[in-house]
C-alpha positions as a printed Julia matrix, in Angstrom:
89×3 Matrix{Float64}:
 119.3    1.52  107.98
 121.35   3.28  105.58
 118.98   2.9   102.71
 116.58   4.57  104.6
 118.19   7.86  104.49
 117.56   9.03  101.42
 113.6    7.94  102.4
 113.73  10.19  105.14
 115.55  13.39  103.51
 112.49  13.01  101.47
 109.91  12.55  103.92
 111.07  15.65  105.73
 111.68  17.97  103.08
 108.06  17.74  101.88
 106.73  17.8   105.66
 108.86  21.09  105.44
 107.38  22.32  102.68
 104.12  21.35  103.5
 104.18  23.05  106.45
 105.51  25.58  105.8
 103.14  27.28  102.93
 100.17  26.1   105.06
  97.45  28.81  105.21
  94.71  27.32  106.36
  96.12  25.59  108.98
  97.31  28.48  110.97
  94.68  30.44  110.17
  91.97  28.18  111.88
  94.11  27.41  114.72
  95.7   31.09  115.55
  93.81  33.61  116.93
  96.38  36.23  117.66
  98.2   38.16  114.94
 101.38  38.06  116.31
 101.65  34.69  116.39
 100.49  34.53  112.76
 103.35  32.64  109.76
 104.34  34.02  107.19
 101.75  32.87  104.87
  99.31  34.54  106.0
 100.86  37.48  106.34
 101.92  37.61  102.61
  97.99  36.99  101.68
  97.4   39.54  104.02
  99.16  41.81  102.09
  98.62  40.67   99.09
  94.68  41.13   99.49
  94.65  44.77  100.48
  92.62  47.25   98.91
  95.37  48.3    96.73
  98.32  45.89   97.27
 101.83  47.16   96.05
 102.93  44.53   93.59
 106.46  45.23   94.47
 106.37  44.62   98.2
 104.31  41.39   97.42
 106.87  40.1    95.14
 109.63  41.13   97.15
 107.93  39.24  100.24
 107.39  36.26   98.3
 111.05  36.67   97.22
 112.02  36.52  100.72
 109.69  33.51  102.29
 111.23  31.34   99.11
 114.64  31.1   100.47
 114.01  29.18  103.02
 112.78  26.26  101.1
 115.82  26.96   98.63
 117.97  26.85  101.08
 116.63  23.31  102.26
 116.73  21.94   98.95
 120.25  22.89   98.6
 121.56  21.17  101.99
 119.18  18.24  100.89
 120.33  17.97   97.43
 122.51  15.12   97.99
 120.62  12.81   99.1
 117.52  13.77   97.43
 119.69  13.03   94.35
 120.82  10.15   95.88
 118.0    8.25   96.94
 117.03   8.69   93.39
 119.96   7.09   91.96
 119.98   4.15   94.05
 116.49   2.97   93.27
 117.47   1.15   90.51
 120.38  -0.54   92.15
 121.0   -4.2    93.99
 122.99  -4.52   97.04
């Protein structure tokens, strides 16, 4: 069991990233705009009739550090899971 750590850190931090720049998904699914992620809202604003290209950048600024802040906590045993791969025992 503990080998498969390192599998699952990995499994869940691309399910995590996978889900969570989904557009299409959501956008199928959702009907109301409340309930809309954050994806969509940055196309949304990033396909207006004149976008500002500093709120767009600053919003994409913002939705990254999630995923940073994942990778960080993950590091470890992302790291680790690749080290061990070549390793008996």
């Amino acid at each position: 069991m503990p080998l498969t750590k390192p599998v699952l850190t990995v499994v869940a931090v691309f399910v995590f990233l996978d889900e969570w720049g989904d557009l299409l998904g959501p956008l199928i699914y959702l009907d109301d705009g409340s309930k809309f992620t954050l994806a969509i809202g940055l196309a949304n604003l990033a396909t207006r009739d004149n976008p500002s290209l500093n709120l767009v950048i600053a919003a994409n600024l913002l939705i990254m550090i999630p995923p940073v802040l994942i990778y960080f906590f993950a590091q470890e045993k992302l790291i680790g899971g690749i080290a061990s791969v070549g390793l008996k025992g």
